[in-house]
C-alpha angles and dihedrals in degrees: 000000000000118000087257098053106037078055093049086048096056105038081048087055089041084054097061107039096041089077087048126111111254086252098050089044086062087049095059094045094048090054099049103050089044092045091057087070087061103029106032087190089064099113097227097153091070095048088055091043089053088043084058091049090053095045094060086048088057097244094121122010102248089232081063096055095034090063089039090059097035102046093045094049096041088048093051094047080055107057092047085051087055089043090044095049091033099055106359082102101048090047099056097040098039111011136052095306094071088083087055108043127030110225077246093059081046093053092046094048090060084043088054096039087049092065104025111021106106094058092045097051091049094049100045091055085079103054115090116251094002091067081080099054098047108074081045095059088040084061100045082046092066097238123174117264089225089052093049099054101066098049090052093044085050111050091039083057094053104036096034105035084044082060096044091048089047105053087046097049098044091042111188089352080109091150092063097044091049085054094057097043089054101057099053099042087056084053091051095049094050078055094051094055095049082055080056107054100039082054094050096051084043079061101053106028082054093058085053099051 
């Protein structure tokens, strides 16, 4: 998203929540941050950026939003880790996954999980779009629960906590925010591609070997 309309789109966000009660306004902020697990285009960063903004105006204390944010998108993280671990295996050995993963590739994901998963999971979390995939292939990794929760915790704490500090701290310099925002998230996404397309050759470099 470019500087202008990463900046229409909060000050179109602030717009609108500005007139909520305190309690639906949790709500909203709540939703956003857990639908973003499901539907990475929800634009959820601008909704936590705007909650900051609020917060500073004294709409909403900022530890409020702050739990709303973190616990949704902690407990969505969550359940796409369970469905991940419940039926990951039984998708990709019986159901349509077959055709995407050998039961080989499978075997070599949990290898992989079992000795990195725990950095990978972390880092990902960053990267736009495939934040949503990762707890699900934790899961399907077979990664520990115990060794899920922190990385979650974590990253929500950093990404999410950085916007709401941010919009707190800029206030209605929404233009500026939405710059640098911008910027980084146009360095996460190019991330993000290279993820793709090593993934991709591991793909297809694994049903070769």
């Amino acid at each position: 998203m470019d500087p202008e309309s990463a900046a229409a789109s909060f000050f179109t966000a602030l717009a609108w929540l500005e007139g909520l009660h305190p309690a639906l306004l949790y709500l909203v902020l709540a939703f956003g941050a857990f639908l973003e697990n499901l539907f990475p285009p929800v634009p959820a960063d601008s909704v936590v950026v705007v909650g900051g903004v609020l917060a500073a105006q004294g709409v909403i204390p900022v530890w409020g939003a702050a739990l709303a944010v973190g616990g949704a998108n902690v407990g969505g993280a969550w359940l796409i880790y369970l469905a991940g671990r419940r039926h990951g295996h039984a998708f990709f050995t019986d159901g349509p996954g077959r055709h995407i993963l050998t039961r080989r590739q499978l075997d070599r994901v949990e290898r992989w999980h079992a000795r990195h998963g725990v950095v990978a999971l972390f880092l990902v979390r960053f990267l736009p779009a495939l934040r949503a995939v990762a707890p699900a292939f934790a899961g399907i990794g077979r990664l520990p629960a115990r060794s899920v929760i922190g990385p979650l915790v974590g990253v929500s704490i950093v990404w999410y906590g950085g916007l709401l500090a941010g919009g707190y701290a800029m206030g209605q310099n929404l233009e500026s925010l939405a710059l640098w925002l911008a910027q980084v998230n146009r360095v996460l996404e190019i991330v993000a591609i290279v993820v793709v397309i090593v993934t991709f050759w591991w793909w297809r470099w694994s049903r070769r070997g």
